[in-house]
N, C-alpha and C positions, 0 to 999 in steps of 0.2 A: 337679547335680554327683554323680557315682558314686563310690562308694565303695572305687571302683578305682584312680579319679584319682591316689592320691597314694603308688600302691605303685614302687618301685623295680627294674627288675631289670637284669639284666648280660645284655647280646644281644653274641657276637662271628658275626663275619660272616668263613667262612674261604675263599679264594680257592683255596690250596693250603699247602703249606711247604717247606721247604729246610735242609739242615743247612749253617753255615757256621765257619771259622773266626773269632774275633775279629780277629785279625789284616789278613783279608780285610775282614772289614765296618772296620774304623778308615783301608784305605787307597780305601775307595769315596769318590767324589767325586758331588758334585748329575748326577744324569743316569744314574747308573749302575744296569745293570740286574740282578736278583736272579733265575736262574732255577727255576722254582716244580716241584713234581712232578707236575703235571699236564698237559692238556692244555686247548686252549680250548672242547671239547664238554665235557669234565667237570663235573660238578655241584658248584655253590657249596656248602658248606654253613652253616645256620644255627644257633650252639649257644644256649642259654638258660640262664643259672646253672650252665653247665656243663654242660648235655644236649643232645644231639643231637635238635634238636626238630622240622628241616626244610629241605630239599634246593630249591636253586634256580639261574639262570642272572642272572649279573650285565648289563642292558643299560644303554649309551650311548648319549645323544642329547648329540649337541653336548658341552658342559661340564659335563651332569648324569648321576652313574651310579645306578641303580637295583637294585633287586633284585627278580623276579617266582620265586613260590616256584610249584614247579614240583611237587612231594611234601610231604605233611606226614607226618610219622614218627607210627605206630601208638603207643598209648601203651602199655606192658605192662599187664597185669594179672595182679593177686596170686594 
């Protein structure tokens, strides 16, 4: 057992985004579509606790989506 095991972090996984009104999202119904500001070559990205840690492309097989990371973001240094 590593002593890494039992650390927690926050991974979001961004596809794209969108500005909407409230109004608009309270009259969306199951099925309805959101459209994103990107495009479907555009690169996924990966943040970490908040940081942009790594760039990648979303794939589907069947009913399972994946992510295959495609860049990993240079880290700065001080």
């Amino acid at each position: 057992m590593s002593v890494l095991d039992d650390i927690t972090i926050d991974m979001t996984i961004v596809l794209g985004s969108t500005n909407i009104q409230v109004r608009q999202l309270l009259r969306m119904s199951r099925g309805a579509t959101i459209p994103l500001d990107c495009g479907h070559d555009d690169p996924t990205m990966v943040y970490v606790n908040g940081k942009l840690v790594a760039k990648g492309r979303v794939l589907v097989n069947e009913d399972q989506m994946s992510l295959e990371v495609t860049e990993v973001m240079r880290r700065d240094r001080p």
